[in-house]
MIDOSE-1310 file (N, C-alpha, C; in nm, 2 decimals, decimal comma, always signed):
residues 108
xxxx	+10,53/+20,55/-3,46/+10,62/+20,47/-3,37/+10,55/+20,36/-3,30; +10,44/+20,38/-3,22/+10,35/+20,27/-3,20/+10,23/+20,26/-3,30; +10,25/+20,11/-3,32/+10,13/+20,07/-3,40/+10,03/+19,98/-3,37; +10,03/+19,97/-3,19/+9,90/+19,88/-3,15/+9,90/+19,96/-3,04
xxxx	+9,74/+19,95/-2,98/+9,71/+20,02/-2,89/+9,64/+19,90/-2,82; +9,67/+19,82/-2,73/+9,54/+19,76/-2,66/+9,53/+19,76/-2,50; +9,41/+19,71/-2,51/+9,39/+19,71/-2,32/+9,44/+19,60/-2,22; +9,55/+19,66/-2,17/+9,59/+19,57/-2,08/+9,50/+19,42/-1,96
xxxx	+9,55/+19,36/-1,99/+9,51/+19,26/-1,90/+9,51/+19,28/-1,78; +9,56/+19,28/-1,69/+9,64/+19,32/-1,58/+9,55/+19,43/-1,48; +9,51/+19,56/-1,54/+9,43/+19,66/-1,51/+9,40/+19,75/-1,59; +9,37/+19,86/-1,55/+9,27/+19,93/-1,60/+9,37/+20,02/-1,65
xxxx	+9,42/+19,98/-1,78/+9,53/+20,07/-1,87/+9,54/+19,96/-2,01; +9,61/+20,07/-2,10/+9,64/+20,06/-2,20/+9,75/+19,98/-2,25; +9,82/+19,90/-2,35/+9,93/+19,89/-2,39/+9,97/+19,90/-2,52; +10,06/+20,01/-2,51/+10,13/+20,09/-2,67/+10,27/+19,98/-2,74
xxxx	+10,23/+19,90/-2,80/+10,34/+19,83/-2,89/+10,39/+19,91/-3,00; +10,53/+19,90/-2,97/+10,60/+20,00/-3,11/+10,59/+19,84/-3,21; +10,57/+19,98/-3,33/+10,58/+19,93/-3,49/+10,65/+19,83/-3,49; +10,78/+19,83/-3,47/+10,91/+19,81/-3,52/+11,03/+19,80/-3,37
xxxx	+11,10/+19,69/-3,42/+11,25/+19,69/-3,24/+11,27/+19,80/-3,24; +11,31/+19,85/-3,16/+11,42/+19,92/-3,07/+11,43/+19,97/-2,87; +11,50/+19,99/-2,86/+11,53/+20,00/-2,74/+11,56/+20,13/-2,71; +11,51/+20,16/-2,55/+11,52/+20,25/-2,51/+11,62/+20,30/-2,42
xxxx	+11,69/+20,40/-2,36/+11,75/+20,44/-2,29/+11,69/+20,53/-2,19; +11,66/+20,42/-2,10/+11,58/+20,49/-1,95/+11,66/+20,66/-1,90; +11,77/+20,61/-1,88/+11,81/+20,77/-1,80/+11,80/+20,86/-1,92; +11,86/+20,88/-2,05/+11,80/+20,95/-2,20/+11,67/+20,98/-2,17
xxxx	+11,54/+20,90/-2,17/+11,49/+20,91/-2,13/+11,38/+21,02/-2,03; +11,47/+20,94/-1,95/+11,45/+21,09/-1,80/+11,48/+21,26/-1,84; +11,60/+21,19/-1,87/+11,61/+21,37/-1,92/+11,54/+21,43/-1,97; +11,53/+21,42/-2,10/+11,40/+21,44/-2,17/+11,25/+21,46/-2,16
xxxx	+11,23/+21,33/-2,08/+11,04/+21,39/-2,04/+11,10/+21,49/-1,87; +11,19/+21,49/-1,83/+11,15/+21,57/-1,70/+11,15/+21,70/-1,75; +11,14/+21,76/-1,87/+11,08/+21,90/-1,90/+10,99/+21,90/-1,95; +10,88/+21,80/-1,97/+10,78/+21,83/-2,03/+10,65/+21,74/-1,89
xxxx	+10,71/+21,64/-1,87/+10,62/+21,61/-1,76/+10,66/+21,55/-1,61; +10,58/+21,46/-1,55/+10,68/+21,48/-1,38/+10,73/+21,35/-1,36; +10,84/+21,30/-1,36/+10,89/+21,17/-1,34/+10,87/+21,14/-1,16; +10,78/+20,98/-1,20/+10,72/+20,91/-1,07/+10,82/+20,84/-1,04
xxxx	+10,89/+20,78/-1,09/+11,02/+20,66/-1,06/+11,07/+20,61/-1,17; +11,18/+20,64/-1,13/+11,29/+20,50/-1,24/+11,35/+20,44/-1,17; +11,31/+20,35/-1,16/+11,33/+20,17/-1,14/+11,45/+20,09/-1,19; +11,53/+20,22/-1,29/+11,60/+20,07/-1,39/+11,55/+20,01/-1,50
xxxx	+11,44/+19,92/-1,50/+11,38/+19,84/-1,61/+11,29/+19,93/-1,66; +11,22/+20,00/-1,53/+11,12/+20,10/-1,64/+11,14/+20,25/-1,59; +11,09/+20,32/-1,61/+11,10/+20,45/-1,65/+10,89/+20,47/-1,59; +10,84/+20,55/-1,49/+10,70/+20,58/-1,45/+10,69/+20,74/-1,47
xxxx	+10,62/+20,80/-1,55/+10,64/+20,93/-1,55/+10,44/+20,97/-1,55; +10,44/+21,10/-1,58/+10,30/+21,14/-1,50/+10,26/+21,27/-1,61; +10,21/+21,27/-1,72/+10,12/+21,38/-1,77/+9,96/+21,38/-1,73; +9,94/+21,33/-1,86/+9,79/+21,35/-1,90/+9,70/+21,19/-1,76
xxxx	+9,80/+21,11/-1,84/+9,76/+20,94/-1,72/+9,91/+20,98/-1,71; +9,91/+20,80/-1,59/+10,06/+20,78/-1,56/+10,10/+20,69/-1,68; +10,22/+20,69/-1,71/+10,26/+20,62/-1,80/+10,41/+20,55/-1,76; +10,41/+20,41/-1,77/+10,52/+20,30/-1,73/+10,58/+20,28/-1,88
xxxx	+10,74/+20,32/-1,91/+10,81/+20,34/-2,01/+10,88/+20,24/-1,97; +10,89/+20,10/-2,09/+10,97/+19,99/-2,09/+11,05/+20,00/-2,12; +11,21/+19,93/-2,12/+11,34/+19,96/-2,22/+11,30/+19,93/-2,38; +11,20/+19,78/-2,38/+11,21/+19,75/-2,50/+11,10/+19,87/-2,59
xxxx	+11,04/+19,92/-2,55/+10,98/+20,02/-2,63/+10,84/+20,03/-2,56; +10,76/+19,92/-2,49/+10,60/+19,94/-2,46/+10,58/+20,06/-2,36; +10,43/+20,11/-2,40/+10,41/+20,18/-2,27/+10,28/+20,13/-2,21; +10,32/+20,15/-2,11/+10,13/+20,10/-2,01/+10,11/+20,23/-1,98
xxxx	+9,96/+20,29/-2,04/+9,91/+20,38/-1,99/+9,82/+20,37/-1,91; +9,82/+20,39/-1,80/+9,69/+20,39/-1,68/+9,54/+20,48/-1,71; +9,49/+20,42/-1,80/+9,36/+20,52/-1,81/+9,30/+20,43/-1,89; +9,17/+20,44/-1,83/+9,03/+20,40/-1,88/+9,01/+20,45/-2,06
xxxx	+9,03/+20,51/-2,05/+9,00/+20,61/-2,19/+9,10/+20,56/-2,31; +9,04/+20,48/-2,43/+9,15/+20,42/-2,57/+9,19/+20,59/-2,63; +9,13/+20,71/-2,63/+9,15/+20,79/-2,67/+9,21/+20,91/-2,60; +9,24/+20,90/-2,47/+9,34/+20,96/-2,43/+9,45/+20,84/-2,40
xxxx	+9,47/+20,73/-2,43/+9,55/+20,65/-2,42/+9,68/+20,67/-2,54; +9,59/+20,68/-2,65/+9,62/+20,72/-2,82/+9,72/+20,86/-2,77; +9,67/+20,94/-2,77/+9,67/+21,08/-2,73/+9,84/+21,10/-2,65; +9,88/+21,02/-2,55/+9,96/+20,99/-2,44/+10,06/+20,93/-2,50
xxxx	+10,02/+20,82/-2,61/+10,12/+20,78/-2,65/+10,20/+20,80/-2,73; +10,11/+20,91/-2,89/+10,14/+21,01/-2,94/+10,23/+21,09/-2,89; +10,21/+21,17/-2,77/+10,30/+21,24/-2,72/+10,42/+21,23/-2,65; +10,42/+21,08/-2,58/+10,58/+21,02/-2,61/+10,66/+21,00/-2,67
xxxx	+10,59/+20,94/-2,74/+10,63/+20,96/-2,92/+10,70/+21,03/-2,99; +10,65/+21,16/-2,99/+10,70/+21,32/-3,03/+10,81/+21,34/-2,91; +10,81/+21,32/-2,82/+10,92/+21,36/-2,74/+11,05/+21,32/-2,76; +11,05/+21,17/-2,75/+11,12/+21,08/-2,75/+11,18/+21,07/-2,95
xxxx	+11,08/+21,07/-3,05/+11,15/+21,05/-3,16/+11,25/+21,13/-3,19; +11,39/+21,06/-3,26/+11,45/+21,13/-3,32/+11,56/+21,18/-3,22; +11,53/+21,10/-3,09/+11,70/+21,15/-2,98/+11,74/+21,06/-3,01; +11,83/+21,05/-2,91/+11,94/+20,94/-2,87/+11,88/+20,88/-2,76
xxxx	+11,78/+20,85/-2,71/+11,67/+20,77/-2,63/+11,66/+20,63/-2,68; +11,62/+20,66/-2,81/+11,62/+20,57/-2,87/+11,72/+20,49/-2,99; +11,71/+20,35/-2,96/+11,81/+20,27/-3,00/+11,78/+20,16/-3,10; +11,79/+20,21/-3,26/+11,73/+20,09/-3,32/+11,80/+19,98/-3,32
xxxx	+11,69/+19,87/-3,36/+11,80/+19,76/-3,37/+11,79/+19,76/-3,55; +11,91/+19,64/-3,57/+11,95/+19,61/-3,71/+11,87/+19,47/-3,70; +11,79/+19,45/-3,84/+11,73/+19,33/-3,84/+11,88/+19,28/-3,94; +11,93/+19,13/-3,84/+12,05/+19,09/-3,92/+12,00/+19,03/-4,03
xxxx	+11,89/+18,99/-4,09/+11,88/+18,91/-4,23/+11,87/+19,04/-4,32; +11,86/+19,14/-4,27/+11,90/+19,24/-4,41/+12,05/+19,29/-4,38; +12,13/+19,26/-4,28/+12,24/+19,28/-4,30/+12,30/+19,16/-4,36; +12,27/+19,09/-4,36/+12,33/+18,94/-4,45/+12,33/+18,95/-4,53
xxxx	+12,19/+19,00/-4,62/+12,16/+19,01/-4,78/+12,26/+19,16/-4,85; +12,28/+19,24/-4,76/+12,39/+19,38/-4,82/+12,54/+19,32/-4,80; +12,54/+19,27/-4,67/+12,72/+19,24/-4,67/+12,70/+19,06/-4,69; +12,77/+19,02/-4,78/+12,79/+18,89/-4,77/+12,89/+18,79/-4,65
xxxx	+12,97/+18,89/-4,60/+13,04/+18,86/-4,49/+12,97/+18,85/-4,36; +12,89/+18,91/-4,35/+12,80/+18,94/-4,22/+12,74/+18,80/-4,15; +12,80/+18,77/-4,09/+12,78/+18,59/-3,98/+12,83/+18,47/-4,04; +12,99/+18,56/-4,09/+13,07/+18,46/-4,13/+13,15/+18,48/-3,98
């Protein structure tokens, strides 16, 4: 699900870029990790929950992991990952140039 892992600019954390679009559903979301870890705030835009580091869950998909460590960063984000894949949390998007190329009507 994420395919970049780098160090945030900003401070002393990580940032997890998904592979590929899609969007998230903050309160979905919530539900979901509040049985596995401890939700700090939802804000609306983001989603702050608390396992291993704290971790700042975007709509569009990033996470900021708060921790010095690339390999508990990996680790954290992996396990969002697994939580979150395969609900209704998440919301792919449709890239429209391959819906153009299957329907020929499609942005007419």
């Amino acid at each position: 699900m994420y395919s970049l892992l780098k160090p945030c600019k900003t401070s002393a954390a990580f940032e997890a870029i998904p592979g590929e679009r899609f969007s998230l559903d903050l309160d979905r979301c919530e539900e979901i990790l509040k049985n596995v870890c401890t939700i700090v705030a939802h804000a609306g835009i983001l989603l702050i929950v608390s396992d291993r580091c704290e971790v700042s869950i975007h709509k569009d998909g990033r996470l900021v992991l708060k921790t010095d460590s690339k390999d508990l960063a990996c680790e954290q984000a992996g396990r969002i990952a697994g939580w979150l894949e395969g609900t209704p949390a998440i919301q792919k998007h449709r890239d429209w140039r391959n819906s153009e190329r299957t329907n020929p009507s499609a942005g007419k």
